[in-house]
N, C-alpha and C positions, 0 to 999 in steps of 0.2 A: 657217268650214269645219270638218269632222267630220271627224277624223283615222282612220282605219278599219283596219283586218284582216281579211281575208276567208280564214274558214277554213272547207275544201271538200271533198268526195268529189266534186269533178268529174269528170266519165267516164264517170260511170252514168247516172241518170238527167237530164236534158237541161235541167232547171230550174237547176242551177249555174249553166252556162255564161251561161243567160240573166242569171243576178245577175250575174255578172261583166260580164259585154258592160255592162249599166248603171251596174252604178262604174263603170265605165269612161270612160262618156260623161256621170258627173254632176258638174256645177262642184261639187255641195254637199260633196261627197268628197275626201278628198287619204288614197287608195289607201296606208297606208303599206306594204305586204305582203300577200303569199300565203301560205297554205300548204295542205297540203294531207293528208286522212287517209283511214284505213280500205283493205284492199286494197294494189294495187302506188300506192300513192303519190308512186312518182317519175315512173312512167306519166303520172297524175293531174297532176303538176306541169309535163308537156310538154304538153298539152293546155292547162291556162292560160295557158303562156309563149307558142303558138300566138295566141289571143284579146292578149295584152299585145300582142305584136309587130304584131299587127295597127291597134293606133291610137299605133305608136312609141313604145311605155311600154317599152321594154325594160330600164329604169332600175328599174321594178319589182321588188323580192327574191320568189322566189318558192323555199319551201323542202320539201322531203318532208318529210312527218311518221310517225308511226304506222302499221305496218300493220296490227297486231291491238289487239283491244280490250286495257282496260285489266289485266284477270283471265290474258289471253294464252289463255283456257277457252273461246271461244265460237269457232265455223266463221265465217269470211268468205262474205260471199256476193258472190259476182262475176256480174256479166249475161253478158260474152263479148263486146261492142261494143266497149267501151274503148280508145278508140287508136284507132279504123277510120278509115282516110281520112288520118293523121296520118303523113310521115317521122318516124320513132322514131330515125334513124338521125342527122336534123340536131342537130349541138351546138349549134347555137343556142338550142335547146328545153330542154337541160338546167336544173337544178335549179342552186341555189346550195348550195356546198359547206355543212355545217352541219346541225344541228337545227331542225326546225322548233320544238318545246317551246322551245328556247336561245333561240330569235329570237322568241316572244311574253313572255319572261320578261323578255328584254333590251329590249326595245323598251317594256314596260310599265312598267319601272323607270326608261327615261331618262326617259318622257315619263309622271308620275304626274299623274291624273286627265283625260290626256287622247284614253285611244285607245279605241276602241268597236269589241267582237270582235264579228264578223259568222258567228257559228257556222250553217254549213247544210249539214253534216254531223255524220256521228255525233261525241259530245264528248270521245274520248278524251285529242284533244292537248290543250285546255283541260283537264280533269282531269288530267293528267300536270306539265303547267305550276303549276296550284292546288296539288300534292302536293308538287310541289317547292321550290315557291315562295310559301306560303301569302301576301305579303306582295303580292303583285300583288292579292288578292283585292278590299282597299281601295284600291288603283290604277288600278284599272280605268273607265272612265268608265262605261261599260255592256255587259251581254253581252246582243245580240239573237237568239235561239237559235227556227232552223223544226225544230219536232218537238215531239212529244208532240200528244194529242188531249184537249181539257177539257169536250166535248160540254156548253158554253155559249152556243155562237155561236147566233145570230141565223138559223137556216137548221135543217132537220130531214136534212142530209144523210149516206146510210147510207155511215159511214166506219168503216176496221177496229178494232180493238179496242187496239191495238198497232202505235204507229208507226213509219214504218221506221227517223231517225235515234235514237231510242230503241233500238230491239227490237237494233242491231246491237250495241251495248253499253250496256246498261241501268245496270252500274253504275259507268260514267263519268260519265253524266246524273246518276246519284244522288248521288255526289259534289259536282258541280257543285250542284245545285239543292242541295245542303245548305251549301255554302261558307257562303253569306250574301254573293256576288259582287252588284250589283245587275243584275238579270236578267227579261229579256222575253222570254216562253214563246210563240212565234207555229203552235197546232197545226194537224192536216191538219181541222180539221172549221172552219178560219177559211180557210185558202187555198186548198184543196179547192171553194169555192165554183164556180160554174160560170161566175160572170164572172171566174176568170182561167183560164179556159180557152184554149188556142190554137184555130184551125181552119184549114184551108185556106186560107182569106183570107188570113190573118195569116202565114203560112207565104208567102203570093206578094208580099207587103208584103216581107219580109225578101228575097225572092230579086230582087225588081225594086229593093232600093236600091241606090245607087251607092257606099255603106258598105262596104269590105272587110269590117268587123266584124262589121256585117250581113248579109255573104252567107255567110262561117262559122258565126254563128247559125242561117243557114236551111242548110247543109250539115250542120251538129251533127243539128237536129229533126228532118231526112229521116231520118238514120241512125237516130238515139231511134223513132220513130214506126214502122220495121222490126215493133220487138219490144214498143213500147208498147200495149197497148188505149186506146179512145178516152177513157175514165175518167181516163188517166192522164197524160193531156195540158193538164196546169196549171203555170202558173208559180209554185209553192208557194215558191223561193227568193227569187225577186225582190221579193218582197211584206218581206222584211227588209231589203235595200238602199231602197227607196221607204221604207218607215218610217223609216227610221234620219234621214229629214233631213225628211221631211213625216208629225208626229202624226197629221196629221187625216185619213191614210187607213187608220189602224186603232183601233179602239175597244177599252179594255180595263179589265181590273177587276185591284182586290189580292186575290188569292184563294191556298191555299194549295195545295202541289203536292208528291204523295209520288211517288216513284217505287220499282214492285214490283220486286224485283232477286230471289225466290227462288219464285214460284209456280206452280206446274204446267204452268196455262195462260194466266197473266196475266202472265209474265215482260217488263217494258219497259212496263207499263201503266202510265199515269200517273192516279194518283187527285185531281181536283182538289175542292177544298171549302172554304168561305168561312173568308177571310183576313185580316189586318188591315195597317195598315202598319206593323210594328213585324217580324211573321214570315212577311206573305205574299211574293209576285211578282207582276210585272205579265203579265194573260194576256191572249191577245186574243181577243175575244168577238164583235167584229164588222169586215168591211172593205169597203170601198169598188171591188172589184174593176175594174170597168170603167174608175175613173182611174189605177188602178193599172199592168190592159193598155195602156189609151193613153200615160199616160206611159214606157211598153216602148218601144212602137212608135214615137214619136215620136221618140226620141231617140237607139237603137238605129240608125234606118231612116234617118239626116238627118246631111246629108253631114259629115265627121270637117272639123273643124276643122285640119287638115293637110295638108302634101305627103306624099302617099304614091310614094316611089320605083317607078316605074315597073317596074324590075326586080325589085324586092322583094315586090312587088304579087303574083304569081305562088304564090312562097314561102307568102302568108299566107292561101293557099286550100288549102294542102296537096299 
């Protein structure tokens, strides 16, 4: 079993939640923590404790982290969704007291070699954690990190030039990808693919399951899909939780990875160019999207292995 972290801007865009909803539901996982960056992050942190309480994880640490990037130099950008739907008001939803950097430093220290950070947000807390703690960097089992674009995948699809968990703090990224952490670059031009697209279907898949977790999924993506265009309705996170315990749904090469942190117009752009295994990363170049969605849907949609209190039931729809 894969001892994990899942570190998140949950809130925004609607692909976290999905990654979560699947730790959630995957035996191959033992969830040790949340946390959560970029933004009001303790907002961010009730919205997961929401998703936890919904399959009785409430034993889960989930902690705020970071609200601005690493420089404290860069504007936050906020959608204005965040929270919609959610009592803010229930403490049950609260955060655990604490640091989130404290609680990936601590945790990476009790347990060396064996916890694999699940970065799928921008990487300020992880670079705040490496800065303080350079000593986690050989500690670490692995860091799976969605972001960056390497415009090597296996598909010609027209993606931006500058991806989002990049662009919001470039030079936390550039930190990190210089640590020498061991690290897997999963960019928007590999999960961007159009089989991990959602659609309707799949959206009445999640509303028709008998899965609490499931119908917050599909209450999350109504909200997301408000203010999403239809380009932007991919599971780009989830495709780091499925890897992190099945290789064989993403293809990838050692290649090398600079990140731009001062150019005019290429600020967050990630340069990638052939690498060896001594100073490259692992990138991923190609995936398997459609088992990727299915193992979503399947597991997400399929009844929780639990009692769900009846009275509690209510609570975990919001």
């Amino acid at each position: 079993m894969i001892e994990a972290i899942l570190d998140t801007d949950i809130g925004s865009d609607v692909d976290d939640a999905l990654a979560l909803s699947l730790a959630l539901v995957s035996p191959e996982l033992d969830l040790r923590g949340i946390t959560t960056v970029y933004g009001h992050t303790r907002l961010r942190a009730q919205v997961a404790r929401a998703l936890t309480h919904a399959v009785g994880r409430a034993d889960i640490p989930v902690f705020a982290g970071l609200e601005l990037p690493l420089l404290r130099e860069r504007a936050v950008h906020w959608m204005g969704h965040e929270g919609e739907g959610i009592d803010l008001t229930d403490p049950a939803l609260d955060p655990d007291a604490g640091s989130a950097v404290d609680f990936l430093i601590d945790t990476i220290r009790r347990n060396p070699g064996r916890i694999t950070l699940l970065a799928i947000g921008p990487l300020t807390n992880v670079a705040a954690a490496i800065i303080l703690a350079p000593d986690i960097i050989g500690k670490t089992r692995e860091l799976i990190f969605i972001g960056g674009v390497a415009r090597l995948a296996e598909n010609s699809l027209d993606v931006p030039a500058v991806e989002w968990n990049v662009r919001c703090d470039p030079e936390a990224a550039r930190v990190v990808f210089k640590s020498g952490i061991k690290l897997t670059m999963l960019g928007m031009d590999v999960t961007r693919r159009s089989e991990t697209h959602m659609d309707a279907g799949h959206l009445r898949a999640l509303q028709g399951s008998d899965s609490p977790l499931a119908r917050i999924a599909a209450r999350l993506v109504a909200i997301y899909w408000k203010t999403a265009p239809d380009n932007l309705r991919c599971m780009h996170d989830v495709v780091a939780v499925a890897y992190s315990y099945d290789r064989s749904l993403v293809g990838t090469r050692c290649l090398n990875v600079e990140v731009e942190t001062a150019g005019e117009h290429t600020t967050g752009f990630t340069l990638v160019t052939q690498g060896d295994s001594e100073g490259g990363i692992s990138v991923g170049v190609q995936v398997d999207g459609d088992r990727i969605r299915s193992l979503f849907l399947d597991r997400v949609c399929a009844p929780l292995k639990m009692k769900v209190d009846k009275a509690e039931e209510g609570k975990n729809e919001f």
